[in-house]
N, C-alpha and C positions, 0 to 999 in steps of 0.2 A: 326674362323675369320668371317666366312658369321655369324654369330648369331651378334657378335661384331658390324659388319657392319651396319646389320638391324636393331643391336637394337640403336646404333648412328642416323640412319635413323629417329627413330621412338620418339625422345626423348620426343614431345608432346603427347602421348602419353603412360604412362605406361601401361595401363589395355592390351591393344593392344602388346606391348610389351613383357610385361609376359604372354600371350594365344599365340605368337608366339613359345616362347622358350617353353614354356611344352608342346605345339604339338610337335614341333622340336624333342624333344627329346622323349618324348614318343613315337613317329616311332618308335627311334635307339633304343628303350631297348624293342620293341614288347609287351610294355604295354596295357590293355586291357582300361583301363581308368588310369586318371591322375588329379591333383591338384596343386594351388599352392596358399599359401599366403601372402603376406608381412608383415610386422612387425611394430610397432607403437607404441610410447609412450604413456602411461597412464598418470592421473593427477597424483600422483607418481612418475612418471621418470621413471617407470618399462613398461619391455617390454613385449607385448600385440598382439595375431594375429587380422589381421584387418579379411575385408571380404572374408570366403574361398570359393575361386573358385569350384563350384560343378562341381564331377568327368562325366561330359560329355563330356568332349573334342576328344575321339576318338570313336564316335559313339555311347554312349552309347542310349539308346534310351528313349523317355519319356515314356515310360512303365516299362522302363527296374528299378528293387528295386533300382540298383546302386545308382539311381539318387534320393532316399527315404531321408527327414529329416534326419530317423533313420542312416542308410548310412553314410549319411554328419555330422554326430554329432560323429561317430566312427574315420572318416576321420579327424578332428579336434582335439579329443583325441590323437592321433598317432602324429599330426602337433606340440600339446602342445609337447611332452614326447621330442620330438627332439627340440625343441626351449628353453625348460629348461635344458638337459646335452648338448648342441652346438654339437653333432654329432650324426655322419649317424645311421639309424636304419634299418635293414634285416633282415625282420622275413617271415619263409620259411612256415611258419601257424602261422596265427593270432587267430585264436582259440585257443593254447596251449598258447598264452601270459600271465599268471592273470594279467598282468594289466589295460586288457581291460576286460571289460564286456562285452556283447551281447548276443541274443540269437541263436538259431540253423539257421534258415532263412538269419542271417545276416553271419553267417558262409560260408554259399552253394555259397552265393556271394562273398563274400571279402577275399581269399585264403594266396596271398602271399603279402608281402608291402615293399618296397625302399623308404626309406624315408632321405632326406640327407639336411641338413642348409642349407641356400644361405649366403654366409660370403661376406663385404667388404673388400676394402685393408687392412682396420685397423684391419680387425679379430672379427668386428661386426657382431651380425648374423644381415639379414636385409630382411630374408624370410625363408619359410622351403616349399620345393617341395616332393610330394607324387606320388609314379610310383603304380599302384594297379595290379596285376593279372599279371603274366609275363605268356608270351605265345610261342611259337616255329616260329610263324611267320606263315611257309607257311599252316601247315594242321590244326593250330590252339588247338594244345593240351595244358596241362598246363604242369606248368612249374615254376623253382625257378628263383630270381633274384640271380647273379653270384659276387662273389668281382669285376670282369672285370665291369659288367654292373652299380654297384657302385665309379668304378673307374670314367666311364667313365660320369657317372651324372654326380659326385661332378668335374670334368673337367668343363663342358658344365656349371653347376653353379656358378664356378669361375669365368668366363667370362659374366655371367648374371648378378652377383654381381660388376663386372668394371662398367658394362654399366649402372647398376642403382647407381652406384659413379657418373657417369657422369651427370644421369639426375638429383641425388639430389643437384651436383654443381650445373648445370643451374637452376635448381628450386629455389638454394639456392640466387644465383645470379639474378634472374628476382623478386623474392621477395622482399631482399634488393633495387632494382632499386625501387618496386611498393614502400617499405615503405619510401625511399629517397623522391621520388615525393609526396606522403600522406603529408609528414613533412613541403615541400616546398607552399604546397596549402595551408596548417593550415598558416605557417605561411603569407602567405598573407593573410590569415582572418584576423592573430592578428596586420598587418599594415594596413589595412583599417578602414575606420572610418563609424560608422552603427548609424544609428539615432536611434535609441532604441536598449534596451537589446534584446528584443524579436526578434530582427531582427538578431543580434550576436548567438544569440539558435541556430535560423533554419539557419541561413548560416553554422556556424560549423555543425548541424547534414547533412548537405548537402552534405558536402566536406566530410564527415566521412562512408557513405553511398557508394561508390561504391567503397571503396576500402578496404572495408570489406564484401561488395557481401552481406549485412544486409537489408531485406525487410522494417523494421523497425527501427530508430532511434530516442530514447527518451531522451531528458538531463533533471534530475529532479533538479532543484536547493529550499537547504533549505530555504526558505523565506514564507514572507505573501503577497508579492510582484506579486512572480511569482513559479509555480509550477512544471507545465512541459512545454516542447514546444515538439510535434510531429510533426516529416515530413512525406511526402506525403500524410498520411492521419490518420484522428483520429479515433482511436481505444477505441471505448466505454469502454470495459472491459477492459482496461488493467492493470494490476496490482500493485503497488508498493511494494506491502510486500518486493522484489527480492533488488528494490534499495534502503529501508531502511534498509535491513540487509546487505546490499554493506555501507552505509554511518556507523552504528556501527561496521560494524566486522573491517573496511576500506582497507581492501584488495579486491581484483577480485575478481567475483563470475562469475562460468561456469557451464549452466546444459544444460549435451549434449540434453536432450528428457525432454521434459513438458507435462503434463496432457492437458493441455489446447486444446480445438480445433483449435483458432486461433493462438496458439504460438508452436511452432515445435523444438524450438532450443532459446540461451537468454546466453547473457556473459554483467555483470555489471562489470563497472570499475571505480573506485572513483576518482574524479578530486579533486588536495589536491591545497591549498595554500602556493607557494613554500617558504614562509617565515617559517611561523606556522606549514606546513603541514597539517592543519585542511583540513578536507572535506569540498569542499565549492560545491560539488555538483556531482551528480552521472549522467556518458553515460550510459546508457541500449541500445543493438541492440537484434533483434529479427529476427529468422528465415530467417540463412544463405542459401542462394540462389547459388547452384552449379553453375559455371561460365559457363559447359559445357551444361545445362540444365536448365529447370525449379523448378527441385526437389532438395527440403528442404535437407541440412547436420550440422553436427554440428560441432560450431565453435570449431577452433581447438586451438591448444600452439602458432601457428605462429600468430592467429586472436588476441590474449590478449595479446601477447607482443606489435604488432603494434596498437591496443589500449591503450596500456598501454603509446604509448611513445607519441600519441595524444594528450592524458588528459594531459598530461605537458603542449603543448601547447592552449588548451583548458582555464588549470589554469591562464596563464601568461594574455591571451585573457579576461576571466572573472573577474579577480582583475584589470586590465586596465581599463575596461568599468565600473566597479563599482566606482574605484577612478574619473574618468570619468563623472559618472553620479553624488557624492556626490560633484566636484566640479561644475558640473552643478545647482544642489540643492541650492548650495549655493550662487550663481551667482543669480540664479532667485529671493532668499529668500531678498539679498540684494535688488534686483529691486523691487521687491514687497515692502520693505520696505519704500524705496523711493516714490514708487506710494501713499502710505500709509499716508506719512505725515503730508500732506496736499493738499485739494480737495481745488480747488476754487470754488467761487458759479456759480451757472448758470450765473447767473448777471454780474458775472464779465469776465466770458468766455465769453457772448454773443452768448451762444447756445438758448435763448430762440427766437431771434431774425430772423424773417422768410431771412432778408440781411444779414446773417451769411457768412463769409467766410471764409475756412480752411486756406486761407494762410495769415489770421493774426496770427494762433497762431501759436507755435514752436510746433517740432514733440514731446516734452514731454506733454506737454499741451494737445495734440491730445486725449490720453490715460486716462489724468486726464478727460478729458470733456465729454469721454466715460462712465467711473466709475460716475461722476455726473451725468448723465442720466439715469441710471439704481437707481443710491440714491433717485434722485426726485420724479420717476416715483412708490417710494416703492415698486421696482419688489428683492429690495434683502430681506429686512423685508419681503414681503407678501408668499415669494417661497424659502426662509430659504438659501440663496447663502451665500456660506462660503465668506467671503470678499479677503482673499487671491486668492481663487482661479477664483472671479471674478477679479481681478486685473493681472493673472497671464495667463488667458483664454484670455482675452483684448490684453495683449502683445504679446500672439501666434498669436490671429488672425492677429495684425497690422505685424508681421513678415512674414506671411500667404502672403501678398501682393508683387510685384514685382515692386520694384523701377525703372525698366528699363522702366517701359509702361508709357506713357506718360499722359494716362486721366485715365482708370481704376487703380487704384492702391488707396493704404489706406488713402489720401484726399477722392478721390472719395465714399468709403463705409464709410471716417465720415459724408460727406455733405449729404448722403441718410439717414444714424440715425437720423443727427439733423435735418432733415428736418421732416422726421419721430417724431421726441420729439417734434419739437413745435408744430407743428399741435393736437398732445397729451395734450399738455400743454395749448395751446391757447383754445381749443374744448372744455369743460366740456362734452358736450356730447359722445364726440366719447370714454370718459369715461366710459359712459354708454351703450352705441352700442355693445364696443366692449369689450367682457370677460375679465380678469386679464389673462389669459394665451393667448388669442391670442393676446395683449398686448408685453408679453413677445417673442413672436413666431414671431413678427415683428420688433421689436427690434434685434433680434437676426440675422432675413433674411437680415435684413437692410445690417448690418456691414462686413456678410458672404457671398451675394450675388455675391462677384467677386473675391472672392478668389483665389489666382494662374492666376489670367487675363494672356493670351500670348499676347495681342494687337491685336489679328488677331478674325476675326469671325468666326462664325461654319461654313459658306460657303467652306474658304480658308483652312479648318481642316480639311472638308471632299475631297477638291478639293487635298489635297496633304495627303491625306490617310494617317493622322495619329494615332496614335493608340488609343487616347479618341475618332474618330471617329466609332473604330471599337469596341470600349468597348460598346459604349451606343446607338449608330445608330442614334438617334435624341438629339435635344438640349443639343449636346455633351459638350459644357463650362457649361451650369446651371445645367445639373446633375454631373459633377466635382467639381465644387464651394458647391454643396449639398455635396457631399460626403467628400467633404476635411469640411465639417462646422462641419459634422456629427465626423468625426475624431478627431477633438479638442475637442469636447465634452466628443468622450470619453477617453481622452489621461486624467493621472493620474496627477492631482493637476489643472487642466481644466473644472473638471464636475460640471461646474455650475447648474446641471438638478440633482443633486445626491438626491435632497432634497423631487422631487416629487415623486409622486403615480405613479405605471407601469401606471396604465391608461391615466395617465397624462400627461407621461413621452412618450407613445407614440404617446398620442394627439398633442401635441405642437410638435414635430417632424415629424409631416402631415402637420403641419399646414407650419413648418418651408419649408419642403420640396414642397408646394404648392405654397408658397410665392417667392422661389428662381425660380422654373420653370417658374414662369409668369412673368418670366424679358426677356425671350424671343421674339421678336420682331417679329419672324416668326411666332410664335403661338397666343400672345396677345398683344396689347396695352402696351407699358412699359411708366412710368412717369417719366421724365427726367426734371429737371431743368435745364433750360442754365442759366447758372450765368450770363459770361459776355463775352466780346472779347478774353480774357485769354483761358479764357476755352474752348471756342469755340476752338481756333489755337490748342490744347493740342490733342482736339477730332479729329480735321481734319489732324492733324500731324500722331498720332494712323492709321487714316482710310487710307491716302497717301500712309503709311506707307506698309500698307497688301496690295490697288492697284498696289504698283510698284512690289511686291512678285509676285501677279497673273499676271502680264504682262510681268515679267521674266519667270516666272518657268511654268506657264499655257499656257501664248501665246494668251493670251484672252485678251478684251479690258474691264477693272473694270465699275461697274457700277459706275455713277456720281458723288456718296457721297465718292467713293472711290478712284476716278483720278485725278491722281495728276496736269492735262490739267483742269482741272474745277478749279484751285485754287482761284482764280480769283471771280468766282462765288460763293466763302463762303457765303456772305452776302445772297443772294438768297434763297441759301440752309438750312439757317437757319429758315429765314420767312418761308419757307416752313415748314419745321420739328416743328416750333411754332403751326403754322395753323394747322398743319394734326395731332399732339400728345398731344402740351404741352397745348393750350388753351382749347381744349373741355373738358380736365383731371379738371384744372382748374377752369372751370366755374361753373362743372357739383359740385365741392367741394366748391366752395364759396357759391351757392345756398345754398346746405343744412346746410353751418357751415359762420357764418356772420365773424367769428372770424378767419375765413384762405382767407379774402378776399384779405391781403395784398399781397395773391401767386398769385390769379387773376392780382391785381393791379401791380405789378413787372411784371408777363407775358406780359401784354400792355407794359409795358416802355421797357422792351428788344425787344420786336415787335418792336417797334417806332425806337429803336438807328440800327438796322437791315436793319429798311427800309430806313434811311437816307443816311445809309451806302451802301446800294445798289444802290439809286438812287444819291447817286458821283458817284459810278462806274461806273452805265449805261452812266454817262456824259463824265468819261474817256474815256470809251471803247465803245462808240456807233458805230462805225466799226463793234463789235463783233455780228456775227448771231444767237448769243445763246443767246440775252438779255434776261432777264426773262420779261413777260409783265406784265410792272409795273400798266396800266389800270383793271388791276386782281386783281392785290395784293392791289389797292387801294378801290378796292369793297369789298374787304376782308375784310381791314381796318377799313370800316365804317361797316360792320356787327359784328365785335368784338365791335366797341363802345354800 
């Protein structure tokens, strides 16, 4: 009962457990050294000793031969011989056995042996314990093991065998809970919705990963599409030979021990299609990671069945997102098609028009007048752009933008292209100035330059420490708008760059990425058209919008262009933002190009409806201390003529 007790005590641990009970009982039988080791299924079903306990447990010493390979390999022989007849062995010299071998040296050491099954309730053997050397106790002479001393093992092993009944229930039971909860995480993978497959890969190999104790998780899917997806990290060498002969044999594959330096251990399991049953794609894990430690073991019969019941859910996940993406395919292919129809001319869009303005045309038209600018400009002829997937790149980017913002949003990046095309169109030179590819590389910044807008500026991003502040550190919106540009591009049926030269390909991607950074206002000059009053209320609605943020959430008083207490003062703020940005941009480009004069000439007429509109205010609100001094802006005035 005290063995019963402690080994109840001890259930989290077996190893601990069994090194109890063969001290324990090695005392009572005055054994010199002692062994024990458990039993284990093979791939086969057939039973197998695991690792044997080497006979030092009652002092032997590491000097001492006992504790010799050669020793331990005798010890093991004698462990088989009792695990295949299921009963006890006493043999009073092990030297007169022929079943054993050894030499003379191994005799001087290994005299008498008790060796007796460890049986479950069901009459399973489920270990086999070795008593070596029986001795007299007090003077230390030798000595035979007794039927008493046999009786009394296989006793003390009876009750060894409850206790490891017990801990196989709990094991048995805390594994079922693990594989219960495995099933319930999958299948929250297969109700979530993942914007791409690649992103479904690594979430399942994610979930699949710690409850397999798998350093590695690979899902290889047959396609031209896509190949593998590795988590945590990618493994140069790794091999597939393992998961194509998982995808033909299409049952498990388990190999306890790999040649390989980086791979220790590897169990493939086929993900079928629950209709067909076809393989639609193979789990590989890699070097099972002891829960108790760091060190490598290998996957075992519990690890591929609860793989096995994965991959079901895995299948159901994989053909959902396929069906998924082929009705996505076809949804786009329609839209495309639509786009395709019919292009209006430039002429009749009125994108060549420097008084262009997005909110005549409908949000269809936006996209066609897109596709016509890229026609015009022969950037699809001259750079080989598939037409679909210029037409299908245009519709990602205008989804790219967020309806909710009130001025940066997809008006705003068409009115920066067509402002951008006509000045192209109206310049013949800037024809020549400017290369065919940065051409294209400006077109491109144009329309991606505010992708994902939040309505708030990098100020109020770093001020409430959100996480594209701490991705990028500076010009945190223009390197996101970069990176979500760079994304579409390379997103499949988007690549409108698929046609260039790597040289090319990386060139116009500096160029792209240089052009999106200098829209930053803290670092450079940004050119900005004010169209008109509309526009203007959209922008100052936008900036209200993030001062009343900071004067909640900061406790701070917003700068000017952002208080919602200056509203009053719009008209001001614009003459100003005219004066300080828009006109010197302007002037400095009517100069060299006679043909973009009308951007100068538009600048002066929104100056002028600005300043009339300031100077009613000043006459409403001449009370107010903050007039702007309009004897300023009228010296202004006559320096811009």
């Amino acid at each position: 009962m005290e063995l019963l007790q402690g080994g109840l005590s001890l259930m989290g641990s077996v190893a601990e457990l069994c090194h109890g009970a063969v001290l324990h009982t090695g005392e009572l039988l005055a054994a010199e050294a002692c062994s024990l080791s458990l039993v284990k299924k093979d791939s086969s079903g057939g039973n197998i000793l695991a690792a044997v306990i080497a006979p030092t447990a009652l002092g032997c010493s590491s000097e001492d031969d006992l504790c010799s390979s050669a020793h331990l390999e005798l010890v093991r022989s004698i462990m088989g011989c009792v695990l295949a007849t299921e009963s006890p062995m006493n043999l009073r010299d092990v030297s007169e056995d022929p079943r054993f071998d050894f030499d003379d040296d191994q005799s001087s050491k290994i005299r008498t042996v008790l060796s007796v099954p460890i049986k479950s309730h069901r009459g399973e053997v489920v270990g086999v314990v070795v008593m070596i050397n029986k001795t007299n106790g007090r003077d230390g002479s030798a000595s035979v093991f007794t039927s008493m001393d046999e009786k009394v093992l296989s006793n003390h092993m009876d009750v060894l065998g409850m206790v490891l009944d017990n801990v196989q229930l709990y094991e048995s039971s805390r594994q079922e809970a693990k594989r219960s909860q495995a099933l319930i995480e999958m299948a929250q993978v297969l109700s979530e919705q993942h914007r791409s497959f690649e992103v479904l890969l690594s979430r399942m190999a994610s979930t699949i990963m710690p409850f397999t104790h798998a350093q590695y998780c690979t899902i290889f899917i047959p396609s031209e599409q896509t190949s593998d997806v590795e988590d945590e990290r990618d493994i140069r060498d790794i091999d597939p030979s393992y998961a194509l002969r998982t995808l033909v044999a299409m049952k498990t594959l388990n190999m306890s021990e790999s040649s390989g330096e980086s791979v220790k251990s590897m169990i493939c399991c086929p993900v079928r299609n629950e209709q067909s049953e076809d393989v639609i794609a193979v789990c590989q894990l890699m070097n099972k990671r002891s829960k108790d430690s760091d060190e490598m073991e290998a996957f075992n019969r519990y690890d591929e069945r609860l793989l096995e019941d994965l991959a079901v859910y895995c299948g159901l996940a994989l053909q959902y997102a396929q069906a998924v993406q082929i009705t996505e395919e076809r949804r786009a292919s329609i839209e495309v098609t639509q786009e395709e129809a019919t292009i209006p001319s430039a002429e009749s869009l009125s994108i060549l028009d420097f008084h262009f303005s997005d909110s005549s045309l409908a949000e269809d038209l936006t996209s066609q007048a897109t596709v016509r600018m890229f026609l015009d400009l022969n950037l699809v002829q001259d750079f080989n752009i598939d037409y679909k997937s210029l037409c299908q790149w245009v519709l990602t980017v205008r989804r790219g933008y967020r309806n909710s913002v009130p001025y940066h949003n997809w008006n705003h990046a068409l009115s920066t292209a067509q402002s951008m095309f006509a000045m192209l169109m109206a310049a013949d030179q800037l024809k020549i100035i400017f290369s065919r590819l940065e051409i294209l590389a400006l077109m491109i910044a144009t329309l991606n330059h505010d992708l994902d807008h939040r309505g708030v500026s990098n100020s109020y991003i770093e001020r409430s420490q959100q996480p594209l502040a701490q991705l990028y550190g500076h010009s945190s919106l223009e390197n996101h708008h970069y990176n979500l540009c760079l994304f579409i591009l390379n997103n499949t049926g988007s690549q409108i760059l698929s046609g260039l030269s790597t040289e090319d390909h990386r060139a116009v991607l500096h160029m792209i990425k240089r052009a999106i950074l200098a829209t930053d206002l803290a670092v450079y000059m940004e050119y900005v058209k004010a169209e008109n009053i509309k526009i203007a209320n959209l922008v100052a609605m936008e900036f209200f919008a993030q001062g009343d943020k900071e004067r909640q959430e900061f406790k701070i008083k917003p700068i000017d262009i952002m208080n919602r207490e200056n509203s009053t003062r719009l008209p001001y703020m614009q003459v100003e933002y005219i004066d300080d940005i828009c006109y010197p941009l302007y002037k400095a480009v009517s100069r060299l190009f006679d043909t973009c004069s009308p951007l100068l000439n538009g600048c002066k007429k929104n100056r002028e409806k600005w300043l009339q509109l300031a100077e009613k205010r000043e006459e409403e609100n001449s009370e107010n201390s903050r007039t702007l001094n309009l004897e300023t802006l009228k010296d202004s005035k006559e320096d811009t003529r």
